[in-house]
PAFITI-513810 format. One line per field, with one value per atom (N, C-alpha, C): atom name; x, z, y. Coordinates in steps of 0.02 Angstrom, whole numbers. Example, Ala and Ser with C-alpha at 12.3 -4.5 7.8 and 13.67 -1.06 7.14 Angstrom:
REM residues 2
at = (N|CA|C|N|CA|C);
X = (660|615|660|642|684|645);
Z = (390|390|390|354|357|394);
Y = (-284|-225|-165|-112|-53|2);
END
This chain:
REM residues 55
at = (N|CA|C|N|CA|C|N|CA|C|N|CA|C|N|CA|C|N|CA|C|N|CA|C|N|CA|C|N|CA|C|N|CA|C|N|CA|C|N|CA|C|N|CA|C|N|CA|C|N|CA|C|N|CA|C|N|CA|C|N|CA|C|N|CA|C|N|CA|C|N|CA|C|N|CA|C|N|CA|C|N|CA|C|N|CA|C|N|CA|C|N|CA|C|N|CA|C|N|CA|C|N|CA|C|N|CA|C|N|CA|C|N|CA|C|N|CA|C|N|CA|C|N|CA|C|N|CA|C|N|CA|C|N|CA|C|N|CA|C|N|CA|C|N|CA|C|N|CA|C|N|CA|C|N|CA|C|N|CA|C|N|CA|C|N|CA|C|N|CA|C|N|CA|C|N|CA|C|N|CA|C|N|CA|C|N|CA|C|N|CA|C);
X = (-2867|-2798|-2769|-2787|-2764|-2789|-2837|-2887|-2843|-2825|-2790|-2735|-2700|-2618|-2639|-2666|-2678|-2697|-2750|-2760|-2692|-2655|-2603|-2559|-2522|-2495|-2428|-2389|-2310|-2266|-2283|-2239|-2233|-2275|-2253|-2232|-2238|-2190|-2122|-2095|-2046|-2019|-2035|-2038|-2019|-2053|-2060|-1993|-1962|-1918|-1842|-1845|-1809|-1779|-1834|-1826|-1780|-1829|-1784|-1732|-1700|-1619|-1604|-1607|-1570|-1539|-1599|-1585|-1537|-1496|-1497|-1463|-1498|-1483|-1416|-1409|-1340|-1305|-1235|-1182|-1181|-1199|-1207|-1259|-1292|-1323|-1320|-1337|-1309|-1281|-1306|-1310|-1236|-1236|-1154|-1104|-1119|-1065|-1021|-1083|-1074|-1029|-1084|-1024|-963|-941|-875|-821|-871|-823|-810|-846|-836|-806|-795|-739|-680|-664|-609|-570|-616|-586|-603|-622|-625|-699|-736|-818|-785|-766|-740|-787|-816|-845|-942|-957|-991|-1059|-1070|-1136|-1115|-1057|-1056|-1094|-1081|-1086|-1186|-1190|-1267|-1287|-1280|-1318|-1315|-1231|-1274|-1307|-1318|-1359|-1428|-1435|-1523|-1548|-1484|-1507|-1508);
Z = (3487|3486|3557|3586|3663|3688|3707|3733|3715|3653|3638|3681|3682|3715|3786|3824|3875|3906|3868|3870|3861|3826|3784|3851|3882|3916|3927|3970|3964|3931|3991|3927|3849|3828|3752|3708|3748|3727|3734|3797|3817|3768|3760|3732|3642|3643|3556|3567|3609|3628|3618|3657|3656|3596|3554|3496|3442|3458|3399|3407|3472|3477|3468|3469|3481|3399|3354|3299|3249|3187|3175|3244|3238|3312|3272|3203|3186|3144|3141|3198|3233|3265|3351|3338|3382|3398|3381|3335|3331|3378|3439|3514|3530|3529|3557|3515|3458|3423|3432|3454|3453|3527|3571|3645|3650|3595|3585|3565|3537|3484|3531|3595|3651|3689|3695|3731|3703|3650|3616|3585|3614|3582|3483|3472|3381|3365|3442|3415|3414|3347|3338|3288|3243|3191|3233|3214|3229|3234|3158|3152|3215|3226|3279|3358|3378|3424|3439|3357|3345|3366|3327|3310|3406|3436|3498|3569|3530|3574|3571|3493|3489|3530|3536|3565|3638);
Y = (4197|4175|4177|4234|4235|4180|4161|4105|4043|4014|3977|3974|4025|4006|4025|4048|4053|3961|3927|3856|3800|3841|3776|3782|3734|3715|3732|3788|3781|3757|3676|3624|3614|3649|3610|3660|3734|3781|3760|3755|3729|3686|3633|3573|3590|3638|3672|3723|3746|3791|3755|3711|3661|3654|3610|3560|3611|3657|3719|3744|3745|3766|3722|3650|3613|3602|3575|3588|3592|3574|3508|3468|3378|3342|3325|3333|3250|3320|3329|3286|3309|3357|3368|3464|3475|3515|3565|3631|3705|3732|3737|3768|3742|3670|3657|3674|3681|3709|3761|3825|3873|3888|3852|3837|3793|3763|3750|3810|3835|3887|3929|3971|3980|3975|3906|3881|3878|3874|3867|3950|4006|4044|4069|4057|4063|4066|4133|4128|4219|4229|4309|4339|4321|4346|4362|4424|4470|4421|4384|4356|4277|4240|4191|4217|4281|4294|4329|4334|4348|4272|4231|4151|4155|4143|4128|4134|4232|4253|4243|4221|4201|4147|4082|4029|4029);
END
């Protein structure tokens, strides 16, 4: 298994890293959501501030 990811390429971690925050794409992104809510003040609740420290 080491051998494997040692072979597999950065990029498509990255790439796989990516795809998954980004996640759902329509109507707009989890990730921006959460940095709206940020911006706007109203990211107060305990689990908001969990979701976007994961991402």
């Amino acid at each position: 298994m080491i051998e494997f990811l040692d072979q597999t390429p950065l990029s498509l971690f990255v790439a796989a890293a990516a795809t998954l925050g980004l996640a759902p794409f329509f109507p707009e992104p989890h990730i921006w959501e959460k940095l709206k809510m940020l911006r706007a003040g109203t990211l107060r609740r305990g689990i908001d501030w969990f979701d976007l420290a994961l991402h």
